[in-house]
C-alpha positions in Angstrom: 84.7 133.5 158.5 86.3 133.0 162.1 88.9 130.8 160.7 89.8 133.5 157.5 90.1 136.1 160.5 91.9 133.6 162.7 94.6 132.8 160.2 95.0 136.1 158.7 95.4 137.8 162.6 97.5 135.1 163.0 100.0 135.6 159.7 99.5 139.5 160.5 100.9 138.6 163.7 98.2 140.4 165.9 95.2 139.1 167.5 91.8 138.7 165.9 90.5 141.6 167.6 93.0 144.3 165.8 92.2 142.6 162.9 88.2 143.4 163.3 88.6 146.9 164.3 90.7 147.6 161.1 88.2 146.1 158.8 85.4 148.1 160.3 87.9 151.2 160.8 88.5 150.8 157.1 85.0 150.0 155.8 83.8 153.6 157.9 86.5 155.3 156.2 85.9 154.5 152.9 82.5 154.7 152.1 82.1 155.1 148.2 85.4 155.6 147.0 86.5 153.4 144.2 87.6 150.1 144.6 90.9 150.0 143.3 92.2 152.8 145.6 90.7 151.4 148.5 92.6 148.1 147.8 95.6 149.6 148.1 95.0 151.4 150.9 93.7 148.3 152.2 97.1 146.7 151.8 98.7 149.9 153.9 96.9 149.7 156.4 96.8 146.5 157.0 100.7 147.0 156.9 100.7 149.7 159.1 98.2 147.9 161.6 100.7 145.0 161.5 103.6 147.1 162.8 101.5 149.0 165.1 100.5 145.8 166.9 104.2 144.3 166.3 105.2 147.9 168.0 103.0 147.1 171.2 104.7 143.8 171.2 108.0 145.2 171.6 107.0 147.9 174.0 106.0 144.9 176.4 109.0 143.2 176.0 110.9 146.1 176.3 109.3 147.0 179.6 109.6 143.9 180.6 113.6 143.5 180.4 113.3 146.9 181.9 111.6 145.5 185.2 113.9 142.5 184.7 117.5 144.8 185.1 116.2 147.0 187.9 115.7 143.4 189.8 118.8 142.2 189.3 120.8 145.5 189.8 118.7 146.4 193.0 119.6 142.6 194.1 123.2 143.0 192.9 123.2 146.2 195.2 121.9 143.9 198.2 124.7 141.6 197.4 127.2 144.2 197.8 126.0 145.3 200.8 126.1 142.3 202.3 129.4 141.6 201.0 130.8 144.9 202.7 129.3 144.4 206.1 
């Protein structure tokens, strides 16, 4: 069963973890409705988990570059100052 989640987390692009808590998330949820409606929710929100996670992912990297340019413009301004004195 570690393997199944492995691989689909993996597909998903999110970590096993995510993957669990959406499967119990879901399974709390839906409690005795019918099958065929939860399968397509099942598919949505496994989508929708998918681009939350792919969302964090890009928030990080985002951030990231963010702490990359203040570097290199604060070290740009060092440069210059050097460069005027």
């Amino acid at each position: 069963m570690y393997e199944e989640l492995k691989r689909k987390a993996e597909d998903m692009g999110i970590q096993i973890t995510d993957l669990v808590k959406f499967y119990v998330k879901n399974g709390i949820e839906n409690r005795g409705e019918d099958s065929s409606r939860n399968e397509n929710t099942e598919k949505l929100e496994e989508s929708i988990a998918y681009l939350e996670a792919r969302l964090a992912q890009l928030d990080l990297l985002v951030m990231e570059m963010a702490k990359k340019l203040k570097v290199l413009e604060e070290t740009d301004d060092e440069q210059m100052e050097i460069d005027q004195a």
